[in-house]
N, C-alpha and C positions, 0 to 999 in steps of 0.2 A: 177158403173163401175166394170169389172170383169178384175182384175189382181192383182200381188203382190204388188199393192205400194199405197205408202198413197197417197187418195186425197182428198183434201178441198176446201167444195162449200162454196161460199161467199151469203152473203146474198142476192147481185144480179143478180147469176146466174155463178156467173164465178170458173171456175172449176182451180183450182192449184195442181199438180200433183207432186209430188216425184221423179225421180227413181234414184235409188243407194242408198249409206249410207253413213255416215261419217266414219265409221272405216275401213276403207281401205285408208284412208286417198286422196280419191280422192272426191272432193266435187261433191256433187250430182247435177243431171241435173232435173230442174224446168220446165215444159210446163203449160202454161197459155193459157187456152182458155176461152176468154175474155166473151164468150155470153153460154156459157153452151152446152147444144143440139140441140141451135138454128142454122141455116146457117151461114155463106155458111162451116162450120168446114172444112176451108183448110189453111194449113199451109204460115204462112206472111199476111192473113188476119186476122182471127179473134185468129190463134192458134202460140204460138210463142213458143222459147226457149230460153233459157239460163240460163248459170252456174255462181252461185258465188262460187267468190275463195278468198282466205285472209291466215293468220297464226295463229295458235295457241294463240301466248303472244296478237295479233293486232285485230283479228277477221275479218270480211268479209271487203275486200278492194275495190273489183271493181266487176264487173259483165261481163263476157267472155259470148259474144254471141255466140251462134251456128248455121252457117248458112247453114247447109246441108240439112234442112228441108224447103226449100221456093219453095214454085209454082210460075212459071212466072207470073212476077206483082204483086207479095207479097211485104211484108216489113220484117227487121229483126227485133228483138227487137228492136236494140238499134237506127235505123231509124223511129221506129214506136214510141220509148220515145221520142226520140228528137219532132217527130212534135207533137204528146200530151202537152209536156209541151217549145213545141215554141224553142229551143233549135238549133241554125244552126250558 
């Protein structure tokens, strides 16, 4: 991948991406693309987002989805964890 940010492939393919940093104190935003290089890489299918957020003394508390990035008929993260792990 050619840009400034870290990204880490999982041993199955799946690509976890960085952008931002902690020392701005705004918690960095996470894109997960669940299959790698494979298809259909469009956002709410296979590629999602979302930021955790938490404090200093507590650490990460929830996870703030971001849904500016969904194709019609996508999912967002946190519709796409819920039916993963059956959650309604």
């Amino acid at each position: 991948m050619k840009n400034n940010y870290s990204v880490f492939v999982l041993s199955d393919g799946t690509y976890i991406i960085k952008l931002g940093n902690y020392l701005t104190h705004v918690m960095p935003v996470f894109v997960v693309d669940i299959n790698g290089h494979k298809g259909p890489n469009k956002w709410g299918y296979d590629i999602f987002a979302l930021q955790l957020s938490g404090e200093p003394k507590n650490g990460i508390r929830y996870t703030a989805e971001l849904n500016y990035a969904i194709e019609p008929g996508g999912k967002t993260f946190q519709e796409m964890y819920n039916d993963v792990f059956n959650i309604h």
